[in-house]
PDB file of N, H, CA, C and O in Angstrom:
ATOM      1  N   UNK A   1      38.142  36.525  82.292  1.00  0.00           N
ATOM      2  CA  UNK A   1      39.010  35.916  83.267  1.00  0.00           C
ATOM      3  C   UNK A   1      40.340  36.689  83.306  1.00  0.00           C
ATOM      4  O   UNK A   1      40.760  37.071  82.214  1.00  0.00           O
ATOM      5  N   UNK A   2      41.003  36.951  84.309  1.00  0.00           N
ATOM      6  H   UNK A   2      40.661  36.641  85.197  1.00  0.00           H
ATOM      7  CA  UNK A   2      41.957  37.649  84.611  1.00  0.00           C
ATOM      8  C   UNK A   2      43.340  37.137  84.156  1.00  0.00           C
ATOM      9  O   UNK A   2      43.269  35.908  84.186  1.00  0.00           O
ATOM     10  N   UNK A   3      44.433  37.482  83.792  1.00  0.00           N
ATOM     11  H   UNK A   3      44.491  38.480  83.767  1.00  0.00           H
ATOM     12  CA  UNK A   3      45.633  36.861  83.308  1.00  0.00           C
ATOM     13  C   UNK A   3      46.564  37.964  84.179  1.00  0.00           C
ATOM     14  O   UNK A   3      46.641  39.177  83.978  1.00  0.00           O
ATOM     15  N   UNK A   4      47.336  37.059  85.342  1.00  0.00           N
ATOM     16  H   UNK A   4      47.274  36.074  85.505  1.00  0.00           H
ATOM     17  CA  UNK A   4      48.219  37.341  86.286  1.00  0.00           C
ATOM     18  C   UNK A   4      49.611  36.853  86.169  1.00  0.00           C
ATOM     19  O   UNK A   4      49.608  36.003  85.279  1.00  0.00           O
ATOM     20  N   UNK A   5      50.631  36.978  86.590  1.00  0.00           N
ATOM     21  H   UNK A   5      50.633  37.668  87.313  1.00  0.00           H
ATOM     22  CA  UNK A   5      52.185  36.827  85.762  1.00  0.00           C
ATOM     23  C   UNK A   5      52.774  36.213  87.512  1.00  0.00           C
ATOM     24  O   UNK A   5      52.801  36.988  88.469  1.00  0.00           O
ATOM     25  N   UNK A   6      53.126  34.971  87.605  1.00  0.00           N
ATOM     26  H   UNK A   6      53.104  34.342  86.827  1.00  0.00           H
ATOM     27  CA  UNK A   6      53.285  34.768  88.364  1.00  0.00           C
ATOM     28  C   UNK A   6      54.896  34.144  88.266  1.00  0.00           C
ATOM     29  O   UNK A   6      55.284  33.905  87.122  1.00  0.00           O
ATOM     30  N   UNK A   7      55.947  33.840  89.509  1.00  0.00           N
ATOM     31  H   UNK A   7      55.632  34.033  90.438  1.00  0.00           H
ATOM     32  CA  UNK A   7      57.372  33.568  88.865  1.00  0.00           C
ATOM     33  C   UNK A   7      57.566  32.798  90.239  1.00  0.00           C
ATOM     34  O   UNK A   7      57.357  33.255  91.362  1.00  0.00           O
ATOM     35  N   UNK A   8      58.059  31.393  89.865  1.00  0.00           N
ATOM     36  H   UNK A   8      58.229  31.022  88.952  1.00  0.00           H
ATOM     37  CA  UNK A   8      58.238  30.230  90.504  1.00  0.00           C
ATOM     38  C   UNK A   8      59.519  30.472  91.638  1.00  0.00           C
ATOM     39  O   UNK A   8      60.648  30.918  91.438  1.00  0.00           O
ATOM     40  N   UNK A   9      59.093  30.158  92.470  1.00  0.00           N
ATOM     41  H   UNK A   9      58.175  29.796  92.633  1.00  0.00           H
ATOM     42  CA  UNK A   9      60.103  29.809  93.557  1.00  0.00           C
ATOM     43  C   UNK A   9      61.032  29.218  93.733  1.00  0.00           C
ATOM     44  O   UNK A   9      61.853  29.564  94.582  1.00  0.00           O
ATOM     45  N   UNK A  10      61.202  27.967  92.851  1.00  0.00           N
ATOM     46  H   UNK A  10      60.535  27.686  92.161  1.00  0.00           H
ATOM     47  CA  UNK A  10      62.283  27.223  92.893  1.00  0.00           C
ATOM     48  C   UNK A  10      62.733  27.001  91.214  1.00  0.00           C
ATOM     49  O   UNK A  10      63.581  26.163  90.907  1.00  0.00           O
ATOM     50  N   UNK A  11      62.189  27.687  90.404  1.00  0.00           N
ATOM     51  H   UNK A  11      61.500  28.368  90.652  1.00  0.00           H
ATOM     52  CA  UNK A  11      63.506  27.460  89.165  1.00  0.00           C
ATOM     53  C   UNK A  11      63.342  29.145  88.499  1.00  0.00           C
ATOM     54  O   UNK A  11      63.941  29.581  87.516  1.00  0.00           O
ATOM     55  N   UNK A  12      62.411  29.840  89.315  1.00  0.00           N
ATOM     56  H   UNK A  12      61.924  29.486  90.113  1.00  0.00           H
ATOM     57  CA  UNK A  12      62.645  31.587  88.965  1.00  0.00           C
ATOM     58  C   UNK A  12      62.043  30.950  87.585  1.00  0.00           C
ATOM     59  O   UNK A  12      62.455  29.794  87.688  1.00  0.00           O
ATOM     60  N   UNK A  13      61.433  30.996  86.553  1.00  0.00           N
ATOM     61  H   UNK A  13      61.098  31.934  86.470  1.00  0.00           H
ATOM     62  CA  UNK A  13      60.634  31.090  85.718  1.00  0.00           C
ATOM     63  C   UNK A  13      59.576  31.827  85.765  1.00  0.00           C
ATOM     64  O   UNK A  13      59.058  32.061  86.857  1.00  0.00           O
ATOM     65  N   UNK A  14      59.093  32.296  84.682  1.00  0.00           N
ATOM     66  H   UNK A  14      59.514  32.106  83.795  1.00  0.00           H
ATOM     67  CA  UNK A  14      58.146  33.586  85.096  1.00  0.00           C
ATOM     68  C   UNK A  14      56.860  33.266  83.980  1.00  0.00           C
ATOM     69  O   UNK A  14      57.051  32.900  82.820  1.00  0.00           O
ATOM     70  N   UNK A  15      55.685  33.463  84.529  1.00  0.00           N
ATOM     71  H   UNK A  15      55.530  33.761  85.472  1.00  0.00           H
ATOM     72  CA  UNK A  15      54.397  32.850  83.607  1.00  0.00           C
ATOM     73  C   UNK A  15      53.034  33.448  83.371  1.00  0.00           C
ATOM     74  O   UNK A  15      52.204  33.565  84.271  1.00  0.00           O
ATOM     75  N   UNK A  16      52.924  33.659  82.666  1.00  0.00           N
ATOM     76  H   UNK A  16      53.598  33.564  81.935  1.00  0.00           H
ATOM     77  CA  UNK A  16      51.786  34.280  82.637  1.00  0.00           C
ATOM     78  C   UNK A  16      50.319  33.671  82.812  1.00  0.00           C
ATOM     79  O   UNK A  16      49.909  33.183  81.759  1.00  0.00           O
ATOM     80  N   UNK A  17      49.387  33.575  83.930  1.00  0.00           N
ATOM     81  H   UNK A  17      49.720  33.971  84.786  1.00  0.00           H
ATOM     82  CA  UNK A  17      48.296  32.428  84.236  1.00  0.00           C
ATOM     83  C   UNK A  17      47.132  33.035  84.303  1.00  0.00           C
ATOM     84  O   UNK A  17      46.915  34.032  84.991  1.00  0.00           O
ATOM     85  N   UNK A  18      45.951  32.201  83.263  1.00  0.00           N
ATOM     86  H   UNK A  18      46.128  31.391  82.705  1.00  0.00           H
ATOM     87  CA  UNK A  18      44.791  32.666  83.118  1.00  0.00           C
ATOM     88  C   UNK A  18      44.005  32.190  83.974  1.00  0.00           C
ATOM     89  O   UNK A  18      43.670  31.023  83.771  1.00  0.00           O
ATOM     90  N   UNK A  19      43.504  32.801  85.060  1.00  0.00           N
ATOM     91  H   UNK A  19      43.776  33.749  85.225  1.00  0.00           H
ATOM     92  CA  UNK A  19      43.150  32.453  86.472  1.00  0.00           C
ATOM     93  C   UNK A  19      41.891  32.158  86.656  1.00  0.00           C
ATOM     94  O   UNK A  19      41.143  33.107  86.889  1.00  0.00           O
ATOM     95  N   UNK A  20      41.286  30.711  86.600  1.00  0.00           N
ATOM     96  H   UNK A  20      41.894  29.941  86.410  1.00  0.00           H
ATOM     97  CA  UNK A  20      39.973  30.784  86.532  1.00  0.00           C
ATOM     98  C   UNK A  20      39.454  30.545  88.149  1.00  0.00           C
ATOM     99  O   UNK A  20      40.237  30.873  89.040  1.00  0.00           O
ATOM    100  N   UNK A  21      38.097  29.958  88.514  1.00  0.00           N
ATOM    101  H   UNK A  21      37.461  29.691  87.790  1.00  0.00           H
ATOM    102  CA  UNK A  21      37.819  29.603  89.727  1.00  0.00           C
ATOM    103  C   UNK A  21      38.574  28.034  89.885  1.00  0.00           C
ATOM    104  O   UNK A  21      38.931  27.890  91.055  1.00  0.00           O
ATOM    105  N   UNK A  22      38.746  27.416  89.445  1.00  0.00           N
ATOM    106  H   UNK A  22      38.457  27.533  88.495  1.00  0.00           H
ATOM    107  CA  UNK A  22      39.139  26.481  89.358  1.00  0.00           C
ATOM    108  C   UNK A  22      41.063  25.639  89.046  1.00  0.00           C
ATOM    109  O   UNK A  22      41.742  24.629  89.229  1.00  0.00           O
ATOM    110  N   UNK A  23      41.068  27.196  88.408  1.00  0.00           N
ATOM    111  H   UNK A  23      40.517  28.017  88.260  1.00  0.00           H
ATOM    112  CA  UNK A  23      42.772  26.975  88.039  1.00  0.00           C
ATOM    113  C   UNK A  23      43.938  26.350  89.413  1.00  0.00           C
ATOM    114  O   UNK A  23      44.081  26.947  90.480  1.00  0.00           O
ATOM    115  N   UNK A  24      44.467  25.395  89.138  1.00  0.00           N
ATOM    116  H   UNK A  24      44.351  24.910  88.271  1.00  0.00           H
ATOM    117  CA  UNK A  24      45.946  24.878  90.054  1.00  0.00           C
ATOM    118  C   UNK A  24      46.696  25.580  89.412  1.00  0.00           C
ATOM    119  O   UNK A  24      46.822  25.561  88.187  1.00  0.00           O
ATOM    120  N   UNK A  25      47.396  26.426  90.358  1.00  0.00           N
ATOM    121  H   UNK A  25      47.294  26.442  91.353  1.00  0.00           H
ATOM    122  CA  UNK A  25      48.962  27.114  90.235  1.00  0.00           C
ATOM    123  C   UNK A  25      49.509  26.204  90.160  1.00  0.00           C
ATOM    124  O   UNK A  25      49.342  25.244  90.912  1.00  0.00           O
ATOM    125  N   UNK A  26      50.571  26.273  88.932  1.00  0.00           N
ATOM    126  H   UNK A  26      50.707  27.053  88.322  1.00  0.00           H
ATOM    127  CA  UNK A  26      51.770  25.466  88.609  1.00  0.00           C
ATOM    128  C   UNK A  26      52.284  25.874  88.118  1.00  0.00           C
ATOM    129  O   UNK A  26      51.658  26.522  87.278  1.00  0.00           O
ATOM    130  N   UNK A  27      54.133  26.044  87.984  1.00  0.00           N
ATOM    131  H   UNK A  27      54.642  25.519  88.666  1.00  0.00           H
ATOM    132  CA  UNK A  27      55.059  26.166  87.338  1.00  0.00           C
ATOM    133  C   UNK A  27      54.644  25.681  85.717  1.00  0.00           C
ATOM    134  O   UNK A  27      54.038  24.614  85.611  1.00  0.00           O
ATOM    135  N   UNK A  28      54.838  26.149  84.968  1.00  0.00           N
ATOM    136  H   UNK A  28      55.330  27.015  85.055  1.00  0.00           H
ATOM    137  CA  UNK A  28      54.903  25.793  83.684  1.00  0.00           C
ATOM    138  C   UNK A  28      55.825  24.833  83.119  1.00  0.00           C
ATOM    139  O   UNK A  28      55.640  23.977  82.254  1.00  0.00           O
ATOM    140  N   UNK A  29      57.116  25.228  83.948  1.00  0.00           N
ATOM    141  H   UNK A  29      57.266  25.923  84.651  1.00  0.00           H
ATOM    142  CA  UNK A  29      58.457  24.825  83.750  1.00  0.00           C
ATOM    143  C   UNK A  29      58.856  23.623  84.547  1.00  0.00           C
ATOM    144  O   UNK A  29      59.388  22.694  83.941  1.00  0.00           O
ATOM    145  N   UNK A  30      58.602  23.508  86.213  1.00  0.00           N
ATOM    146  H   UNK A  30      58.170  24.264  86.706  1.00  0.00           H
ATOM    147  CA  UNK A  30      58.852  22.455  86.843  1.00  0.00           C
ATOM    148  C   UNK A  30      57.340  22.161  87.667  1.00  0.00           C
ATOM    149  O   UNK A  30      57.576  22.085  88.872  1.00  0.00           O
ATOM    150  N   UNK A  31      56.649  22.073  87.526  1.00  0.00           N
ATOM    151  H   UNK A  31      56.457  22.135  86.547  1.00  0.00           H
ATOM    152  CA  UNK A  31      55.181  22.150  88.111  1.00  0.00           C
ATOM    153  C   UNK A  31      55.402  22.285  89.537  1.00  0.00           C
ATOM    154  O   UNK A  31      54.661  21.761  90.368  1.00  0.00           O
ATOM    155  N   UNK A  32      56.460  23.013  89.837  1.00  0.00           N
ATOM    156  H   UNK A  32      57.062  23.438  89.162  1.00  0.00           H
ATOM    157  CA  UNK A  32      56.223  23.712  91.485  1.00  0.00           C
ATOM    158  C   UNK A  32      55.401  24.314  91.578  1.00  0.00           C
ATOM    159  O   UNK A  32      55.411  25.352  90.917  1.00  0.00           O
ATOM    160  N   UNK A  33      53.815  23.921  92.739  1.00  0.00           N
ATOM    161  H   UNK A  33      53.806  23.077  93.276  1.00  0.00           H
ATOM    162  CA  UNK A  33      53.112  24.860  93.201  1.00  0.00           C
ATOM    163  C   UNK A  33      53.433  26.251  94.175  1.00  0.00           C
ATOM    164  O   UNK A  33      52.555  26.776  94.859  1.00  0.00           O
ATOM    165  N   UNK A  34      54.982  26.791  94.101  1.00  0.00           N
ATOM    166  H   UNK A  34      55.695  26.364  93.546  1.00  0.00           H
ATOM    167  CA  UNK A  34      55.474  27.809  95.177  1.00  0.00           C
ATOM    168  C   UNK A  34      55.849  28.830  93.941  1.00  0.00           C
ATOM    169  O   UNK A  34      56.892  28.969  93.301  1.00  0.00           O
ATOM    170  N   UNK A  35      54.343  29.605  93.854  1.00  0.00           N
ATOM    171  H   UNK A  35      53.496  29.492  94.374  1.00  0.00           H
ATOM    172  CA  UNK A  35      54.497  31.014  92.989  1.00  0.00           C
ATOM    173  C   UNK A  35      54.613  32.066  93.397  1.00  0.00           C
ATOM    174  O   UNK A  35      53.575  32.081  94.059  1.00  0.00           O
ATOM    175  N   UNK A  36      55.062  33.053  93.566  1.00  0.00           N
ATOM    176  H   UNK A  36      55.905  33.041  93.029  1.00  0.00           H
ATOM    177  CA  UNK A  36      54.848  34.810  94.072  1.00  0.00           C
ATOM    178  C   UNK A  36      54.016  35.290  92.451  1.00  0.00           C
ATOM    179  O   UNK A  36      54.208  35.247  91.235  1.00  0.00           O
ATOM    180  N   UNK A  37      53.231  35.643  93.244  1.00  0.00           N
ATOM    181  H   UNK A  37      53.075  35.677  94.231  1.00  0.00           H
ATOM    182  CA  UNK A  37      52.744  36.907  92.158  1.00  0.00           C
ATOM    183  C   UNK A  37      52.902  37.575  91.882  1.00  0.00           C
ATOM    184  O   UNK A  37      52.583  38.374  92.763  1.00  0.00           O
ATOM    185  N   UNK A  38      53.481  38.360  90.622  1.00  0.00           N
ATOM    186  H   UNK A  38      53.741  37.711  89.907  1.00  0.00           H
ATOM    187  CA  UNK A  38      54.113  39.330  90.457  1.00  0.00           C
ATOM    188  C   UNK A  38      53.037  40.291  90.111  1.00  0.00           C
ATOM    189  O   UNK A  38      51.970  39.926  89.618  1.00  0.00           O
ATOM    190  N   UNK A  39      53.523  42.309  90.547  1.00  0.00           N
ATOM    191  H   UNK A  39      54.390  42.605  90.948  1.00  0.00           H
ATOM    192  CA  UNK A  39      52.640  43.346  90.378  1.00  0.00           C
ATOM    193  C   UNK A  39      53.139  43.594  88.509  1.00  0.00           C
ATOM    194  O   UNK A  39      54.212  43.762  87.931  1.00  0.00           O
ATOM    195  N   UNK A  40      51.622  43.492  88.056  1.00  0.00           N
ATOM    196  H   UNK A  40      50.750  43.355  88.526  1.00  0.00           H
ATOM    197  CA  UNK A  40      51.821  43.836  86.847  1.00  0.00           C
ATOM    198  C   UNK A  40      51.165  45.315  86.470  1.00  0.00           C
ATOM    199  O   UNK A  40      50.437  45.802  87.335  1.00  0.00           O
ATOM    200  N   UNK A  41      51.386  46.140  85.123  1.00  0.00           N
ATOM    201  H   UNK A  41      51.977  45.744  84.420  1.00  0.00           H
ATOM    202  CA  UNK A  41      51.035  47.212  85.131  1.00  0.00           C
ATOM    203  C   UNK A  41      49.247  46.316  84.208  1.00  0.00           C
ATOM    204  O   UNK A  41      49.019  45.310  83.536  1.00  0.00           O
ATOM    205  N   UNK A  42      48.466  47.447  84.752  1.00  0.00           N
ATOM    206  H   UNK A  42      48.652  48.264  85.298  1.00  0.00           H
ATOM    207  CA  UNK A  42      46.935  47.119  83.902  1.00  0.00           C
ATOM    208  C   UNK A  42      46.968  47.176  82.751  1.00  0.00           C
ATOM    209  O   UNK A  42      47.760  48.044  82.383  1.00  0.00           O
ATOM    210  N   UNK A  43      46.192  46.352  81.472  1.00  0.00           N
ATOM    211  H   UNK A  43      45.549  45.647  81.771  1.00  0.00           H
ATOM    212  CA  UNK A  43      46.062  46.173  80.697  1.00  0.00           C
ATOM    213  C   UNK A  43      44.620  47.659  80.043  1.00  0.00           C
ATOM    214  O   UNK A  43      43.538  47.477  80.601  1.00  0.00           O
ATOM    215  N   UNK A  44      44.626  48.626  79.258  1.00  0.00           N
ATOM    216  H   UNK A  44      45.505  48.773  78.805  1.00  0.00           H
ATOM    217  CA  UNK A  44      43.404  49.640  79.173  1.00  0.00           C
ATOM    218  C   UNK A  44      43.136  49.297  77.695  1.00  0.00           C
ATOM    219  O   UNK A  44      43.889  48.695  76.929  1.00  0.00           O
ATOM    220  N   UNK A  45      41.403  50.009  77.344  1.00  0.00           N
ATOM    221  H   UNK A  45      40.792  50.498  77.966  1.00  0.00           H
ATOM    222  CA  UNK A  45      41.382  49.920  76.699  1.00  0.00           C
ATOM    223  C   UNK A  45      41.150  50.828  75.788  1.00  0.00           C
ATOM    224  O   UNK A  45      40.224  51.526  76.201  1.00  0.00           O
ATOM    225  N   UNK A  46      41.700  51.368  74.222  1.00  0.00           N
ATOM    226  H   UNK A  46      42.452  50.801  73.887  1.00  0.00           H
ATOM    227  CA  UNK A  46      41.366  52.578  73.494  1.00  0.00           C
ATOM    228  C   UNK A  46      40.489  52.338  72.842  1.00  0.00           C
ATOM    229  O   UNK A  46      40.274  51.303  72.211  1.00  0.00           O
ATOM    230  N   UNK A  47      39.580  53.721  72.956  1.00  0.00           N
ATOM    231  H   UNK A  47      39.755  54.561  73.469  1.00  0.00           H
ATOM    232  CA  UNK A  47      38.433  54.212  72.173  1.00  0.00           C
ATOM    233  C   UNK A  47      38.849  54.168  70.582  1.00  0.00           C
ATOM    234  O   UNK A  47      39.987  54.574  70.343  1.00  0.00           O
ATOM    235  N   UNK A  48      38.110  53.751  69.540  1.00  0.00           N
ATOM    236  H   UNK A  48      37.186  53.421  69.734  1.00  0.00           H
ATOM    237  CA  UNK A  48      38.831  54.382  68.290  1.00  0.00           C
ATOM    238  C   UNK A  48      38.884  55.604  68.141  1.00  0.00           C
ATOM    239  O   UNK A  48      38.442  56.347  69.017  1.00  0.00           O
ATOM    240  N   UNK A  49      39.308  55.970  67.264  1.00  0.00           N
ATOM    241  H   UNK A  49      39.668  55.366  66.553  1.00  0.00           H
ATOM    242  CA  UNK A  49      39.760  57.708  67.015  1.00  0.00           C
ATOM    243  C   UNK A  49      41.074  57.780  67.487  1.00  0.00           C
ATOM    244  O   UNK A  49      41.747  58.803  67.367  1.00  0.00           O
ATOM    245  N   UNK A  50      41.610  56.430  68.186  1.00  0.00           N
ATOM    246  H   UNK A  50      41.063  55.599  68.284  1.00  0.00           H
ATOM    247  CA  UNK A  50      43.476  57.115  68.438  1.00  0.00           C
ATOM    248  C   UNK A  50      43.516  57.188  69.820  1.00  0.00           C
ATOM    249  O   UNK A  50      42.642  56.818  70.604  1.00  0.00           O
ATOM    250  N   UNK A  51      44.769  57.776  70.107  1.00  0.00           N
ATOM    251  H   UNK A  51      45.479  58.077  69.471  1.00  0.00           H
ATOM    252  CA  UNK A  51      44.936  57.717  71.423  1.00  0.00           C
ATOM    253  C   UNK A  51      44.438  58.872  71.922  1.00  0.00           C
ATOM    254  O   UNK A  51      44.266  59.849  71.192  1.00  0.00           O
ATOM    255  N   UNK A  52      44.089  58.881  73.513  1.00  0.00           N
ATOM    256  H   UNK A  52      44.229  58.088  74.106  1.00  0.00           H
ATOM    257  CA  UNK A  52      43.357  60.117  74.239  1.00  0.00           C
ATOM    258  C   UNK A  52      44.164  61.315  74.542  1.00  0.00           C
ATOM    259  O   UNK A  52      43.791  62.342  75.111  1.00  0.00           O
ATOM    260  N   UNK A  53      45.535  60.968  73.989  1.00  0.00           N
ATOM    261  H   UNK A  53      45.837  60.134  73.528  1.00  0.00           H
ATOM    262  CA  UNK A  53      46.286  61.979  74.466  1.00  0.00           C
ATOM    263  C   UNK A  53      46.926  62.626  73.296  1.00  0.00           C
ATOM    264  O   UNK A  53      47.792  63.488  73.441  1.00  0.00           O
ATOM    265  N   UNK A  54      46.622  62.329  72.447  1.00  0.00           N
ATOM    266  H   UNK A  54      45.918  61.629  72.328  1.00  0.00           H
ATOM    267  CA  UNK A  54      47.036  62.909  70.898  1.00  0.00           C
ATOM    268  C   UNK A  54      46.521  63.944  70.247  1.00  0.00           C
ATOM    269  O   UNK A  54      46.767  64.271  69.086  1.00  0.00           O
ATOM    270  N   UNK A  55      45.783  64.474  71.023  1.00  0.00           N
ATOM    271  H   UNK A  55      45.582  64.209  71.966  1.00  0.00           H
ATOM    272  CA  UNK A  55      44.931  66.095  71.144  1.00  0.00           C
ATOM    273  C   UNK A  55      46.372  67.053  71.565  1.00  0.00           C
ATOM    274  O   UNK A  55      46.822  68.022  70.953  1.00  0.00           O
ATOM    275  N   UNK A  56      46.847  66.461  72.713  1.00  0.00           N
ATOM    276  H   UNK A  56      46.482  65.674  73.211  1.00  0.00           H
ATOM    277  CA  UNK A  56      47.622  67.519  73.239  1.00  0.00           C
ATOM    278  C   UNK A  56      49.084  67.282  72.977  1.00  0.00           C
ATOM    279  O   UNK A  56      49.890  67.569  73.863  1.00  0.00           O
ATOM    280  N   UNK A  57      49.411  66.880  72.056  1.00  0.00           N
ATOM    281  H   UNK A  57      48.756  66.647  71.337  1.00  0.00           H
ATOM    282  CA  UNK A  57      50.773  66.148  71.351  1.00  0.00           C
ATOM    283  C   UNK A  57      51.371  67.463  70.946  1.00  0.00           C
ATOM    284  O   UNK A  57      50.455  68.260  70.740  1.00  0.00           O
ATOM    285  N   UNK A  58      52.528  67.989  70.755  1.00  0.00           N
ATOM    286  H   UNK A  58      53.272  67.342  70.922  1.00  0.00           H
ATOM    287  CA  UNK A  58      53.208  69.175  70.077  1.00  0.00           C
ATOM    288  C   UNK A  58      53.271  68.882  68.535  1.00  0.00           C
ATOM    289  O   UNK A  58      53.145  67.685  68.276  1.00  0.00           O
ATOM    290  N   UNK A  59      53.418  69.609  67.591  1.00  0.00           N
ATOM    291  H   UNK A  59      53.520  70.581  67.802  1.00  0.00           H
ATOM    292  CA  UNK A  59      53.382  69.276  66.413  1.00  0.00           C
ATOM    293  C   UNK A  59      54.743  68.692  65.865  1.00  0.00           C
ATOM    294  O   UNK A  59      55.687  68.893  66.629  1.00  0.00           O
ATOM    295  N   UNK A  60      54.982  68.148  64.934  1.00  0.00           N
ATOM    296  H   UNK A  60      54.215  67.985  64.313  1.00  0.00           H
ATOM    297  CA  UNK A  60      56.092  67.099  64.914  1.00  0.00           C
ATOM    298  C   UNK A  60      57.605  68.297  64.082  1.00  0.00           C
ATOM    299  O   UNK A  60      58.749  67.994  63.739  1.00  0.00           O
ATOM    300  N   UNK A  61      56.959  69.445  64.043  1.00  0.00           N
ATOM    301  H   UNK A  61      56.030  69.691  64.321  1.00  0.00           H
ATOM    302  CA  UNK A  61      58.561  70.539  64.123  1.00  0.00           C
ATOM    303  C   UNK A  61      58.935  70.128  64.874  1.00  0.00           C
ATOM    304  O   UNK A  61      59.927  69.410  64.752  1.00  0.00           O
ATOM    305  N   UNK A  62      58.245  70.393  66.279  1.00  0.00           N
ATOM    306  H   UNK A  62      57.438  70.976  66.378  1.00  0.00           H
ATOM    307  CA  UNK A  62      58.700  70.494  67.265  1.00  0.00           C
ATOM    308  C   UNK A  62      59.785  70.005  68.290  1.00  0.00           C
ATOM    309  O   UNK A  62      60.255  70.274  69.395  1.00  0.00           O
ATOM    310  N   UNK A  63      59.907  69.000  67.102  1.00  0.00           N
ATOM    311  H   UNK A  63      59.525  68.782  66.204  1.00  0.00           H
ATOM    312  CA  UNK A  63      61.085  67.947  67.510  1.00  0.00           C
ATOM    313  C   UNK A  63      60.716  66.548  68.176  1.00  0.00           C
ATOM    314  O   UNK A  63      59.754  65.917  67.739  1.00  0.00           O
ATOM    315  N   UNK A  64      61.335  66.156  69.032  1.00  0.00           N
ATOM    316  H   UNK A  64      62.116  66.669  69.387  1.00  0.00           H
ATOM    317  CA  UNK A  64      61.575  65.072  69.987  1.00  0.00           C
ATOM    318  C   UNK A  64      60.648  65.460  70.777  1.00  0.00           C
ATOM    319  O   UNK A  64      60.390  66.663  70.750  1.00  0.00           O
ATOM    320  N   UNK A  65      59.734  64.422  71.877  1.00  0.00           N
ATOM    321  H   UNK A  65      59.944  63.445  71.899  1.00  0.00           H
ATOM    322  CA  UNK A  65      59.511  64.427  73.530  1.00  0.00           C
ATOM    323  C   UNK A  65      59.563  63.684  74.035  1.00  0.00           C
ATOM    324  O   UNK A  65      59.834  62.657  73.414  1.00  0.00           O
ATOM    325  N   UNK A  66      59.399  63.592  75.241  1.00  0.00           N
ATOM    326  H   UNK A  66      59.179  64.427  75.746  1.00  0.00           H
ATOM    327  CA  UNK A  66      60.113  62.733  76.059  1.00  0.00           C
ATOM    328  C   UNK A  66      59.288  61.791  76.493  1.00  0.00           C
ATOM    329  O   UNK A  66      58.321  61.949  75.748  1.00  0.00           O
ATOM    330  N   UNK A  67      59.043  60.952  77.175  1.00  0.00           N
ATOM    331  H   UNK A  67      59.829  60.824  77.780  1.00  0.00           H
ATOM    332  CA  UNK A  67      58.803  59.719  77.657  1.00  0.00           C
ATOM    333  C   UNK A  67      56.894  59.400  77.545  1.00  0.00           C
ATOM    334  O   UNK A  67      56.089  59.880  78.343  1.00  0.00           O
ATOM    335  N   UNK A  68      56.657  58.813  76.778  1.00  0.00           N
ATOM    336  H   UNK A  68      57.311  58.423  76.129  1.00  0.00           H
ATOM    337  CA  UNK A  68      55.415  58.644  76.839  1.00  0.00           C
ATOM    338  C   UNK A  68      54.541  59.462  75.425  1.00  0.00           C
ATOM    339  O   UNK A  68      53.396  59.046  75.251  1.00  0.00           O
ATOM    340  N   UNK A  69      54.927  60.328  74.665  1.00  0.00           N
ATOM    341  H   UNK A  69      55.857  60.666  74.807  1.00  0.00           H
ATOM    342  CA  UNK A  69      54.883  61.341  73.879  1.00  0.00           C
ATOM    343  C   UNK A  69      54.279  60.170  72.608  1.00  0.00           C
ATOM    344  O   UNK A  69      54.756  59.071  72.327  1.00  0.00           O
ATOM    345  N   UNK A  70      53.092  60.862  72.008  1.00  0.00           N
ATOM    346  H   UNK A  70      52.705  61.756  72.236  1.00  0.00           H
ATOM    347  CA  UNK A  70      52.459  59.998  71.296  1.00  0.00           C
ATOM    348  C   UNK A  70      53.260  59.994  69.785  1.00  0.00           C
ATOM    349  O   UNK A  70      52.682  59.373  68.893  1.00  0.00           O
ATOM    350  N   UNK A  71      54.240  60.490  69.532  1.00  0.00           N
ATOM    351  H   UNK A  71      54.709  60.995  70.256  1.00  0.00           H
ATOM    352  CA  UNK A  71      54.951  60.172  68.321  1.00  0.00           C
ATOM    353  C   UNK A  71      55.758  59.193  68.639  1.00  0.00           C
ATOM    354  O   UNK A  71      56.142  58.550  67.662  1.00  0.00           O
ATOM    355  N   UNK A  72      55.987  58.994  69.228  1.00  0.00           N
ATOM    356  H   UNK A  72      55.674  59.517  70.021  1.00  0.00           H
ATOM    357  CA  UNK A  72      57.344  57.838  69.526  1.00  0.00           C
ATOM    358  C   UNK A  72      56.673  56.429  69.436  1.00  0.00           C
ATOM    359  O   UNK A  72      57.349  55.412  69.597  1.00  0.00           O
TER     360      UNK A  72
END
């Protein structure tokens, strides 16, 4: 079942909802049914052995990298 992050209209609270066929949208906070759905980034999943990108990592002389860099 999917888990979508939805944030209330009238008290801005923000929620995270496990969305079944059956689920009522509701505020958590004030049970207002007036949600926007918020765009969330996807949830993936890793293989063991580590991350897929840790093959091509610089060696840790190498210093610092920048954004996303599997030492950090």
């Amino acid at each position: 079942m999917p888990i979508f992050e939805y944030k209330c209209e009238e008290c801005g609270a923000v929620s995270e909802i496990l969305v079944r066929h059956d689920t009522k949208l509701e505020c958590e906070q004030c049970a207002s049914t007036k949600l926007d759905k918020l765009i969330s980034a996807p949830a993936g999943h890793v293989k063991s052995g580590g991350l897929p990108m840790a093959s091509s990592c610089p060696p840790p002389q190498a210093g610092p990298c920048g954004p996303g860099c599997c030492r950090m």
